[in-house]
LODO-259457 format. One line per field, with one value per residue (C-alpha): residue in one letter; y, z, x. Coordinates in steps of 0.02 Angstrom, whole numbers, plus 50000, padded with zeros to 5 digits. Layout:
BEGIN
type <- [A;...]
yy <- [Y;...]
zz <- [Z;...]
xx <- [X;...]
! end
This chain:
BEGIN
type <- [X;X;X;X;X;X;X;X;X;X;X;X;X;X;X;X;X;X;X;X;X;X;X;X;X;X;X;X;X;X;X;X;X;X;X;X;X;X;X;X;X;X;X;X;X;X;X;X;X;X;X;X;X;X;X;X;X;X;X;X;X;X;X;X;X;X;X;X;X;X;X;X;X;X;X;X;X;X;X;X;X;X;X;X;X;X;X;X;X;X;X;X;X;X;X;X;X;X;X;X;X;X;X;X;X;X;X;X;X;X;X;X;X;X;X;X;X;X;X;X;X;X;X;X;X;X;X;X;X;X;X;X;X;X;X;X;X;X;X;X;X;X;X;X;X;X;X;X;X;X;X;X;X;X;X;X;X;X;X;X;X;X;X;X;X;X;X;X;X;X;X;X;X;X;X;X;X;X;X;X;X;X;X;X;X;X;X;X;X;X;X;X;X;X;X;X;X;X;X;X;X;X;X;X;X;X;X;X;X;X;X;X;X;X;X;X;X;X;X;X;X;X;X;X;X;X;X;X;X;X;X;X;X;X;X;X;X;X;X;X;X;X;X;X;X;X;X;X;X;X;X;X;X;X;X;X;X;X;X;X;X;X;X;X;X;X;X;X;X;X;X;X;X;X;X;X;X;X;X;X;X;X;X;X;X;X;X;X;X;X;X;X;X;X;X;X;X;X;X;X;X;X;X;X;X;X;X;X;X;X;X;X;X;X;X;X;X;X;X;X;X;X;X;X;X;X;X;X;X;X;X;X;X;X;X;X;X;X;X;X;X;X;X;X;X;X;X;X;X;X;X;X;X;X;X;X;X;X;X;X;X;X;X;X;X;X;X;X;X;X;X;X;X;X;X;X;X;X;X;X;X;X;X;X;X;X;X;X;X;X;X;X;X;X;X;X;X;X;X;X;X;X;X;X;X;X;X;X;X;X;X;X;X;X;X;X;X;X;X;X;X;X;X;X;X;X;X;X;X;X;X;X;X;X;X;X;X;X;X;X;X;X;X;X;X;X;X;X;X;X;X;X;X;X;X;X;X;X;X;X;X;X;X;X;X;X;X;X;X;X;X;X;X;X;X;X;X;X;X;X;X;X;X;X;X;X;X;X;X;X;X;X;X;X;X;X;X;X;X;X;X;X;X;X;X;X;X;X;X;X;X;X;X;X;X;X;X;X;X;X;X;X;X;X;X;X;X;X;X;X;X;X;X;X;X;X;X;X;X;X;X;X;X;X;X;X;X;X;X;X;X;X;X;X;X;X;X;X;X;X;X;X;X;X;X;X;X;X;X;X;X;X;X;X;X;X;X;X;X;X;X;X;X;X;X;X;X;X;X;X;X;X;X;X;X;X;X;X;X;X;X;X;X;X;X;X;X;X;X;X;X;X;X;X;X;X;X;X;X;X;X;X;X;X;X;X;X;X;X;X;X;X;X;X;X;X;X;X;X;X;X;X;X;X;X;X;X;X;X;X;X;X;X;X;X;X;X;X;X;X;X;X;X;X;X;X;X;X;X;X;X;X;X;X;X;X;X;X;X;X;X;X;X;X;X;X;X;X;X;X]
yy <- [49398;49417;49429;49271;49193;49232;49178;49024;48988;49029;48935;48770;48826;48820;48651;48566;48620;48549;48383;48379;48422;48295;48160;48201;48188;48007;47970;48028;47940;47776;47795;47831;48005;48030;48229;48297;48187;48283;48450;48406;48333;48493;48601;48507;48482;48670;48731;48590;48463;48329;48185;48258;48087;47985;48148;48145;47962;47981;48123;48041;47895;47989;48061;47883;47804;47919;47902;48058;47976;48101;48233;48112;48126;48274;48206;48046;48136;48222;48069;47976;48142;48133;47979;47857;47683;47617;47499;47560;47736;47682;47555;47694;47853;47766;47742;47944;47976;47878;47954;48131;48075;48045;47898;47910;47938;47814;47682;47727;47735;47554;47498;47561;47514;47323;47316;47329;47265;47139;47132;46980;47056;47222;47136;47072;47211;47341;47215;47233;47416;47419;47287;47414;47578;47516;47477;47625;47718;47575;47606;47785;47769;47641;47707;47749;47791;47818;48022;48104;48246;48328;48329;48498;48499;48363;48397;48536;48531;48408;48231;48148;47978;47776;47859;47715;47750;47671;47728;47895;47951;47951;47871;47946;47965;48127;48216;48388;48459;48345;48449;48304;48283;48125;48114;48022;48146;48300;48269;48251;48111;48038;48016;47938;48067;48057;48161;48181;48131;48244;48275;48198;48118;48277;48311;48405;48557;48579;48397;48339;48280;48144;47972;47971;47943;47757;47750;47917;47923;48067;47965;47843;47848;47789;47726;47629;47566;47451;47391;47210;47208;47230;47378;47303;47266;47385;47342;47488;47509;47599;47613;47700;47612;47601;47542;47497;47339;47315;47313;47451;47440;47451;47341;47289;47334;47278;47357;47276;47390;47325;47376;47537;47601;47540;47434;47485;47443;47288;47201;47097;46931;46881;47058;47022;47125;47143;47198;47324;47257;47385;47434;47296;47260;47138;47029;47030;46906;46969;46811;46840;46998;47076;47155;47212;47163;47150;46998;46866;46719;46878;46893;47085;47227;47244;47072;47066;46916;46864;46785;46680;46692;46532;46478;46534;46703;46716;46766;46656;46555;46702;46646;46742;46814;46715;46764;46830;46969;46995;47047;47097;47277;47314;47292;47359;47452;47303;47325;47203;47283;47198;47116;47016;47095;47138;47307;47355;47458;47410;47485;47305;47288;47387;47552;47760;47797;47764;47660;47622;47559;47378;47252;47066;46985;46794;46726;46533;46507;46601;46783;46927;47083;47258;47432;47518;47648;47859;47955;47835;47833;47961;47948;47998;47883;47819;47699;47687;47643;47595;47561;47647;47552;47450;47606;47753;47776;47867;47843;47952;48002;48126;48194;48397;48446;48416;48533;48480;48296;48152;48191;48110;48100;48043;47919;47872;47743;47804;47656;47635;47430;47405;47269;47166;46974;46922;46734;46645;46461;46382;46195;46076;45978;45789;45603;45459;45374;45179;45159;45250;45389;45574;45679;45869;45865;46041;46118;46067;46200;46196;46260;46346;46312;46362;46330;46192;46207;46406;46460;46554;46564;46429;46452;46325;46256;46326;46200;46170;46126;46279;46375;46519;46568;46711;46670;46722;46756;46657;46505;46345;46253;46243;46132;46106;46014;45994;45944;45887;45804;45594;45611;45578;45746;45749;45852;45890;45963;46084;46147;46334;46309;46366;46400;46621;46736;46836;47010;47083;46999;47062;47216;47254;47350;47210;47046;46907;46705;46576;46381;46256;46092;45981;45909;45713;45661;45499;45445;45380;45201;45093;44931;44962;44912;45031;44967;45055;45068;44977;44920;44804;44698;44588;44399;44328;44487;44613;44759;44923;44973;45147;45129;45046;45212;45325;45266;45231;45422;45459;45353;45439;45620;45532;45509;45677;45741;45631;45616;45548;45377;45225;45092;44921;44886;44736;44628;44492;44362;44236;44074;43992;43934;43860;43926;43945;44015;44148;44182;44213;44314;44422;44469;44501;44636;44707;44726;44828;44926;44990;45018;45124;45235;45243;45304;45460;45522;45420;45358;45165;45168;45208;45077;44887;44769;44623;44485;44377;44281;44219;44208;44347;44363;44492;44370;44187;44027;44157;44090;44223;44331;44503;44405;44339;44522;44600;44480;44526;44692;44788;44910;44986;44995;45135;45030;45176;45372;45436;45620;45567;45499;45535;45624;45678;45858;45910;46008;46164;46184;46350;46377;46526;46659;46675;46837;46912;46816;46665;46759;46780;46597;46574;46669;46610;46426;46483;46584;46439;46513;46708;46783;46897;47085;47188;47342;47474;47657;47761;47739;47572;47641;47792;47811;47990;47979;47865]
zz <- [57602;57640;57460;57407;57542;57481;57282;57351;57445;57292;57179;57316;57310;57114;57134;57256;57156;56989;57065;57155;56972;56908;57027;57001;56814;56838;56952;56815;56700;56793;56828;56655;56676;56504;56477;56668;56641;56476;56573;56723;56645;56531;56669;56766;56604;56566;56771;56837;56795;56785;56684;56505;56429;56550;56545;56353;56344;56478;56367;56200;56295;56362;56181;56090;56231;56231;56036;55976;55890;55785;55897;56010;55879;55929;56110;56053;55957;56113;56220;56092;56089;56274;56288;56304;56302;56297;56152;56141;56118;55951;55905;55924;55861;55689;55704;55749;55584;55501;55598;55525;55322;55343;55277;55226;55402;55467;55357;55429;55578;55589;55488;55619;55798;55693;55719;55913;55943;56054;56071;55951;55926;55915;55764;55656;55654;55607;55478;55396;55424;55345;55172;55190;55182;55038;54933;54972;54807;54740;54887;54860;54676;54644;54566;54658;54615;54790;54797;55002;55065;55237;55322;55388;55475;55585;55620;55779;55836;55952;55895;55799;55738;55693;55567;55536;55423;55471;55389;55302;55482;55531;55700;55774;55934;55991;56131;56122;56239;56364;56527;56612;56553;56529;56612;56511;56340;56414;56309;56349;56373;56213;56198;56051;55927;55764;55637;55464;55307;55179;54991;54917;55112;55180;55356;55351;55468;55639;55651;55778;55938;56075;56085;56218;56400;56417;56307;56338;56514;56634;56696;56555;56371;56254;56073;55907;55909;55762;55712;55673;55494;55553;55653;55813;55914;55930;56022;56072;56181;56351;56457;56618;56746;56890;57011;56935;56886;56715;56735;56732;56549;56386;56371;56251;56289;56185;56185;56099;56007;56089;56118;56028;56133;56149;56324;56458;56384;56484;56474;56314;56407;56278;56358;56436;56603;56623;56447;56309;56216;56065;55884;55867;55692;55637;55493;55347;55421;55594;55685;55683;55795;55740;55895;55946;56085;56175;56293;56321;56209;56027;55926;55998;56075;56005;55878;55774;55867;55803;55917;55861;55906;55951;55932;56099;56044;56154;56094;56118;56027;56034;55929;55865;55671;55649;55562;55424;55493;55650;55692;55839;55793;55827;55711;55751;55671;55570;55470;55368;55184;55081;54975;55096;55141;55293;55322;55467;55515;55568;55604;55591;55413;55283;55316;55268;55447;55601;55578;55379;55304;55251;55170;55184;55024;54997;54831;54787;54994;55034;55143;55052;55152;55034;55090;55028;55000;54957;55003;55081;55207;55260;55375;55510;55587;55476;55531;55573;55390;55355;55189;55135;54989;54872;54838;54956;55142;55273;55384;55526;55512;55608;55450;55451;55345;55483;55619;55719;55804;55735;55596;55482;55318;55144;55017;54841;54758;54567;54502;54301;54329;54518;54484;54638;54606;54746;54770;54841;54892;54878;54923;54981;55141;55113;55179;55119;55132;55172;54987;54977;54895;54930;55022;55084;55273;55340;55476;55463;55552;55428;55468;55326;55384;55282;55285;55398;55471;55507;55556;55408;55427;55502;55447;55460;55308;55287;55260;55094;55138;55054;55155;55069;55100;55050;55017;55055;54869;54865;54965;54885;54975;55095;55198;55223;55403;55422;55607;55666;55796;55784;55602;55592;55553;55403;55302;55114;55046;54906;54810;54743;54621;54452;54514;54541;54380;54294;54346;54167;54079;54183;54117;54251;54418;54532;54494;54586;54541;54640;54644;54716;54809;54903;55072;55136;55325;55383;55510;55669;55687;55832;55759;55577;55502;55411;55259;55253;55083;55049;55207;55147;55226;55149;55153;55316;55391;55502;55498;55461;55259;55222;55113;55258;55365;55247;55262;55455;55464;55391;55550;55658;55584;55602;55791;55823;55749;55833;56028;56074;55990;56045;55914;55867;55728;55649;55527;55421;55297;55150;55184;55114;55251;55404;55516;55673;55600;55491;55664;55754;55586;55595;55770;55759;55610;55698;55840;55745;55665;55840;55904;55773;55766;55971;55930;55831;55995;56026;56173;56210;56299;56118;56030;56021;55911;55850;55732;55636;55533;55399;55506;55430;55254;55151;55024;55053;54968;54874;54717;54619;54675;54675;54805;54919;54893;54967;55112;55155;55227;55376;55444;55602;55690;55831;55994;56096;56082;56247;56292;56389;56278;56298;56172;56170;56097;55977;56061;55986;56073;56132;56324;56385;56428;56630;56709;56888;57027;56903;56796;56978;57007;56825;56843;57001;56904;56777;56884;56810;56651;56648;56513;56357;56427;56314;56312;56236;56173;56291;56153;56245;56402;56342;56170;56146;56009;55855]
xx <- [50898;50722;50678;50768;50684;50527;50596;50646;50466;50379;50479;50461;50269;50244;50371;50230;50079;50161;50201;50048;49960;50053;49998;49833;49834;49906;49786;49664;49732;49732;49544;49521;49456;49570;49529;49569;49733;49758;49737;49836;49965;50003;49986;50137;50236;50249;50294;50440;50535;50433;50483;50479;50467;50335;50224;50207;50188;50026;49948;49993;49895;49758;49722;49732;49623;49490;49476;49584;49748;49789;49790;49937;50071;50148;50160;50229;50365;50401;50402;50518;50636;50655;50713;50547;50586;50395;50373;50207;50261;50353;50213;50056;50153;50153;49963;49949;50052;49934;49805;49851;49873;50083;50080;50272;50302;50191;50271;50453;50414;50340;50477;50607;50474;50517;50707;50688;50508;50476;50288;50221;50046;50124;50248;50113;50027;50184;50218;50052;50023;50205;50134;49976;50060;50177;50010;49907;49933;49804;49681;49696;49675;49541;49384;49249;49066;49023;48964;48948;48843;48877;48731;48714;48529;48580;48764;48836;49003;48947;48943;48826;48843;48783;48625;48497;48343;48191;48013;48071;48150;48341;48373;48569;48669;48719;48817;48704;48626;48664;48749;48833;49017;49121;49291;49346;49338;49279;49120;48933;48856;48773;48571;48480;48390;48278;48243;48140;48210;48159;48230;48376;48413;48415;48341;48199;48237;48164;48121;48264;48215;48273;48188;48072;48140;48117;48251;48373;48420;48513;48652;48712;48753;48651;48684;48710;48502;48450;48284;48192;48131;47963;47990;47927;48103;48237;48404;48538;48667;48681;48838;48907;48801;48939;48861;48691;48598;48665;48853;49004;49031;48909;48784;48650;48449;48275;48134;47963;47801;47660;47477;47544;47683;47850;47894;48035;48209;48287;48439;48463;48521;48657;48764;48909;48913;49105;49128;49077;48918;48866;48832;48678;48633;48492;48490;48376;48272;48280;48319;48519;48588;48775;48831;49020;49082;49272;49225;49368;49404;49415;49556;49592;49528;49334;49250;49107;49000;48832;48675;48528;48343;48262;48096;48046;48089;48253;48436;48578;48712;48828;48962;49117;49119;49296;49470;49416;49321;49410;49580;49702;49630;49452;49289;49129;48949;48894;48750;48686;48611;48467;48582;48636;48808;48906;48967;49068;49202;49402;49569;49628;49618;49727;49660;49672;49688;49593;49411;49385;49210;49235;49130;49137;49097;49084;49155;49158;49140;49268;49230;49355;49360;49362;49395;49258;49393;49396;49283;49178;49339;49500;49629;49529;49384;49236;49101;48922;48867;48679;48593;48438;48374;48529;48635;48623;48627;48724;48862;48969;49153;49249;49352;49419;49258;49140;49096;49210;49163;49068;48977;48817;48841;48738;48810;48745;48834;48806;48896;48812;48883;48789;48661;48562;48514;48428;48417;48296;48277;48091;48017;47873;47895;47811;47818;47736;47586;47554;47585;47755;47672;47712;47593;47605;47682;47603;47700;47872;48013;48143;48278;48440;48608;48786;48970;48999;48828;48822;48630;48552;48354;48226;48054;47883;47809;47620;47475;47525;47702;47781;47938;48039;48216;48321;48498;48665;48755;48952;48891;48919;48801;48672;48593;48395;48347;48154;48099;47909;47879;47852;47941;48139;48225;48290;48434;48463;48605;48570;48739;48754;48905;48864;48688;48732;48707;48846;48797;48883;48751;48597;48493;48412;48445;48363;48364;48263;48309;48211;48258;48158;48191;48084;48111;48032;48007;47975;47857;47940;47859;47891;47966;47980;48104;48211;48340;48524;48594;48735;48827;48963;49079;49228;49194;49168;49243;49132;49262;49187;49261;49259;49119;49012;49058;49015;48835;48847;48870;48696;48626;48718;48670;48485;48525;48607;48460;48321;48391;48209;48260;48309;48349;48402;48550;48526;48640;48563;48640;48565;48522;48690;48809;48784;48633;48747;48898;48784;48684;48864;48925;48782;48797;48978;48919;48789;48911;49053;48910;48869;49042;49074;48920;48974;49141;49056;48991;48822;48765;48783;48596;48543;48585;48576;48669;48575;48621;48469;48564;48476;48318;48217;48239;48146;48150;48118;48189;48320;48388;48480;48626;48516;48401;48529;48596;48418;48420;48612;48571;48600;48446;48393;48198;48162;48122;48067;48031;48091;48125;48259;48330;48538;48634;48811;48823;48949;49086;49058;48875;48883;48869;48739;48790;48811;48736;48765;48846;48846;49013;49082;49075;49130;49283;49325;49343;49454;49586;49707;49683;49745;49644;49733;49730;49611;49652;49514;49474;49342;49251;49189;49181;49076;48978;49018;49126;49143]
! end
C-alpha cells in the first residue's frame, strides 16, 4: 500500500510540475518570450495530458512569431490532428508548407482552410497564395542570369544579415559574440559590424569588427544602417529599449560625420515610438528616406513608408508607399539602386516561400512588382538586398546552404542583355526684364515632383540659372515648380512619353540621355496688372463655362503656390453697350470668377471681385472686333504681400509626426476609432533574425 502511495504521489508530483510547466510556457508566450514558451511547452506536452491540440497551436505560434515558419509545420499538423479549431492554425500551416518547399501541399491546404474560412483578410490572401502556387512552375522556371556566392569569411552559425557596401567596406548586422540572449528566439542580441571587401566581393579575412560603441550598445539590438550618398549621415535601427527614452519597440537613429568623427546616434524624429521603425534606405539623391515600419493607418502587418528632407535639413512628410507595393503581408529592406529602382523584400506578393527579393519597376506610369525569382530567392527567407555598382551586390537569406542562421551572400547579375540609361532632366531658371526680355534668375529652389505631385528632388539654380535632375525611368511626366522669394512660383509640366530609349537598340552598358527645359518667374509687383488668357463668358451671362474654369485653375495653383498674396479679380468689357449696365455686367463676372476660385479651397480674405466696366480699356476708342476682344478681358493685380496671408491646405498635407506624451494625448482622441490589430514576427520586436 505504501508503495502505491508513493506511485500515486509521484505521479500527482510529475502532474503539478507539467501543468505548472505548462502555465509558464503560456505565460511566456503571452509576454512574447517565444523560445522559453517553445521549451516549456514541449516539456509539458511530452509528461501529462495537457491539451494536445492548444499546446501545438502555442508552439506552432511561438516558432512562426519569432520568424521560424518552417520549422511550425509539424506542430500545426499535430494541432490540426488533435482536433484544433483555430482558423489560424489552418490559415498559417499552409504558409509552413510553403515555408519547407511543399508547395503541392501548401496549395491544398489553402484550398481546403477556403471552404470553412471566415477571416476576410485571411480569404484574400489563401486565394492568392492558392492563384500563386498554381503558377509557380513559371516562377520557378524563368531564366535567370543572376549567379550567388556564400560568403564564407563573414558568415558563423550565428546570424548575419542586411550587407550594405559603402567605400570598398561591407557594413552587416550580426548576433555574434554578443552574451545577452533574446527571449524571444533564444538568440543574441544583434550589433552592427564591417568588414573589408576584397577580390571578386569577397571579405578580406581578419577584417571583421563591430562599429564603434556610439553606435553598438549592451542592452539593445542594433541593425539594418544605410548611408547618405555622401557618406556623411547614416540612419539604422535600434530596438529593445523597455523602459528607455526611445520607446519599447524599434526605432530609427542618425548619426552625422562631423569635424572628423561621427556624432552620438539620436532619435530620427519621423520614428514612431509605439511601433517597429527599421530597414532605412536613402535615395539616390539623399533627400528621400525608405524605412519599414508597422505603424497604424498600413495595409498589414509591416509597409514600406517613405520621408522627405526639407530645406532646413529635417525629415518629415512620412507618407505610405501605397497598393502597389504594400500588402496585408509584410514588405521591408528597401534599397534604392543607381538606376533608380526599388528593391525590397515581401511575403505578401507571389512568393517561393517566406520573404522573396522583389523589384518595383515603373512602365508607362504604372509601378509592376517582379519577383526577382531563383536563386536570388528559395522557399525560405531572402531579403536585405543592396547594389554595389549596376549589376552585383549582396543580400542575406536564411536558405539550408548557410551555416545555419542568416546568412550574407554575393550576387552578379551576368545578364549579356542588362543595359543602364540614365536620364537626366536639365534647365535655366529666368524672368523678364522691363522690356519682356528673358534674363538669368540666379537662385531659384526648384523643386521635381511626379505622379500626381509625388516629391522627386528639389535643388537651387546656381548663378547662372542652371539646376540638374536625375530621373525616375516609366514616368510620364513630371512637374518643375521654381520658388524665390518676391517672384510668383511657378510650375511647368514636362511629359516623358516617347521621350525613354529602347534598351535593344543601345550598345553600350551605361547609357546617359539629358533633356533640357527652361523654367520663367515673374516678379511679384504691387498693382500690376496681370492678363488671364481666355476667360469667356456666353453673351450677357457671367456663369463660369468650362473653358473659363479651366484657366481659373491656373490662378488658383498661382495662389496655392504664393499664400503671401492678396489680390484683386477684375472683369472688364468694350465700350459698346450702356456704361451702367456694362459696369453692373462686369461686376457680376468678376464676382462668379471669385466664387469659384473660393470653392477650390481659397480663402475669401484673399480675394476681391471687382468690375471696371468699360472704364479701363487697354485699348482706347476700339474699332475692330480683335480690339474690343483685348479690352474684354478678365486679369488679376497682387494688392498686398503678407506672410499671413491665409491659405487652405490640400487635405492630404501630411500631419508631423507626434512624439512622447503628445501620441498619448493623440490616442486618447481617437479611442472612437479602434485601430486594425497588427499582429507581427519578433523579427520587429528584436533584429536578430531576418
Amino acid at each position: 500500500m505504501k508503495s502505491v502511495r508513493i506511485a500515486l504521489f509521484l505521479l500527482l508530483a510529475i502532474f503539478a510540475f507539467s501543468c505548472s510547466t505548462y502555465k509558464k510556457g503560456v505565460k511566456n508566450f503571452q509576454e512574447g518570450e517565444y523560445q522559453l514558451a517553445i521549451e516549456n511547452i514541449e516539456k509539458a506536452l511530452g509528461k501529462s495530458k495537457t491539451n494536445k491540440a492548444r499546446a501545438n497551436f502555442l508552439i506552432a505560434e511561438s516558432y512562426r512569431l519569432s520568424n521560424r515558419i518552417d520549422e511550425a509545420a509539424p506542430f500545426y499538423a499535430a494541432a490540426l490532428e488533435a482536433g484544433m479549431e483555430e482558423e489560424d492554425a489552418r490559415f498559417y500551416y499552409g504558409f509552413a508548407l510553403k515555408a519547407n518547399g511543399q508547395y503541392k501541399e501548401a496549395r491544398q491546404q489553402f484550398s481546403s482552410y477556403l471552404k470553412n474560412a471566415q477571416n476576410k483578410e485571411y480569404i484574400q490572401r489563401a486565394q492568392n497564395e492558392v492563384a500563386v502556387l498554381q503558377s509557380l512552375e513559371d516562377l520557378l522556371s524563368k531564366e535567370s542570369f543572376y549567379q550567388i556566392k556564400h560568403l564564407e569569411q563573414i558568415n558563423t552559425p550565428e546570424a548575419e544579415y542586411a550587407p550594405l557596401a559603402q567605400n570598398n567596406v561591407l557594413y552587416f548586422t550580426s548576433s555574434r559574440g554578443d552574451d545577452k540572449i533574446y527571449k524571444a528566439t533564444g538568440k543574441s542580441f544583434t550589433d552592427l559590424y564591417v568588414a573589408e571587401i576584397g577580390p571578386s566581393m569577397g571579405i578580406v579575412p581578419g577584417t571583421v569588427q563591430p562599429l564603434a560603441e556610439n553606435f553598438n550598445t549592451d542592452d539593445r539590438a542594433e541593425g539594418a544602417i544605410t548611408f547618405s550618398p555622401d557618406g556623411n549621415t547614416l540612419i539604422f535601427a535600434r530596438g529593445n529599449a523597455k523602459g528607455k527614452k526611445g520607446g519599447e519597440e524599434v526605432n530609427l537613429y542618425i548619426s552625422y560625420f562631423r569635424g572628423g568623427r561621427w556624432s552620438n546616434a539620436q532619435l530620427l524624429r519621423i520614428s514612431d515610438p509605439r511601433s517597429w521603425d527599421s530597414t532605412p534606405a536613402f535615395s539616390k539623391n539623399g533627400k528621400t528616406l525608405y524605412f519599414a515600419s508597422n505603424r497604424r493607418g498600413g495595409f498589414g502587418g509591416v509597409d514600406l513608408y517613405s520621408a522627405t528632407l526639407n530645406s532646413r535639413g529635417n525629415w518629415g512628410q512620412v507618407r505610405n508607399l501605397g497598393p502597389e507595393i504594400n500588402t496585408a503581408g509584410n514588405e521591408m529592406f528597401p534599397f534604392v539602386s543607381q538606376d533608380g529602382r526599388l528593391y525590397f523584400s515581401s511575403d505578401g506578393h507571389p512568393s517561393l516561400g517566406g520573404l522573396d527579393l522583389f523589384v518595383a519597376v515603373r512602365r508607362n506610369g504604372k509601378i509592376a512588382i517582379e519577383n526577382l525569382g531563383v536563386p536570388m530567392n528559395s522557399s525560405s527567407d531572402d531579403f536585405g538586398l543592396s547594389y554595389m555598382g549596376y549589376d552585383k551586390g549582396y543580400f542575406s537569406s536564411n536558405r539550408e546552404s548557410g551555416e545555419g542562421d542568416d546568412d550574407v551572400y554575393a550576387f552578379v547579375n551576368s545578364d549579356p542583355d542588362l543595359k543602364i540609361v540614365n536620364y537626366y532632366l536639365a534647365g535655366t531658371t529666368y524672368t523678364t526684364d522691363e522690356n519682356n526680355q528673358k534674363v538669368i534668375l540666379p537662385n531659384v529652389e526648384v523643386r521635381l515632383l511626379a505622379d500626381e505631385e509625388r516629391p522627386v528632388d528639389v535643388v537651387t539654380s546656381d548663378a547662372e540659372g542652371k539646376f540638374r535632375f536625375a530621373l525616375e525611368e516609366g514616368v510620364l511626366e513630371y512637374l518643375l515648380v521654381g520658388e524665390k522669394p518676391d517672384y510668383f512660383t511657378t510650375r511647368k509640366v514636362f511629359p516623358m512619353e516617347g521621350k525613354y530609349l529602347d534598351k535593344e537598340k543601345l550598345k553600350e552598358f551605361v547609357t546617359d540621355t539629358t533633356y533640357y527645359t527652361s523654367l520663367t518667374l515673374d516678379q511679384i509687383v504691387l498693382d500690376k496688372a496681370i492678363v488671364l488668357d481666355n476667360i469667356y463668358y456666353d453673351f450677357d451671362r457671367a456663369e463660369i463655362r468650362p473653358d473659363a474654369a479651366r484657366e481659373l485653375n491656373k490662378l488658383v495653383n498661382i495662389l496655392k503656390d504664393n499664400p503671401q498674396i492678396v489680390i484683386e479679380l477684375s472683369s472688364h468689357t468694350d465700350n459698346r453697350g450702356d456704361l451702367t449696365y456694362n459696369i453692373d455686367l462686369s461686376q457680376r463676372r468678376a464676382e462668379s470668377a471669385v466664387n469659384y476660385i473660393i470653392s477650390q479651397g481659397i480663402s475669401p480674405r484673399r480675394i476681391t471681385a471687382r468690375g471696371y466696366g468699360e472704364n479701363r480699356p487697354i485699348i482706347p476708342n476700339a474699332t475692330t472686333e480683335e480690339e474690343h476682344q483685348i479690352n474684354r478681358r478678365t486679369e488679376f493685380k497682387v494688392t498686398e504681400i503678407t506672410p499671413e496671408a491665409e491659405i487652405v491646405q490640400p487635405e492630404e498635407e501630411e500631419e508631423e509626426i507626434p512624439q512622447g506624451e503628445e501620441v498619448e494625448m493623440r490616442e486618447r482622441k481617437k479611442e472612437e476609432k479602434e485601430p486594425k490589430k497588427v499582429e507581427r514576427d519578433p523579427i520587429f520586436d528584436e533584429l536578430g533574425d531576418g
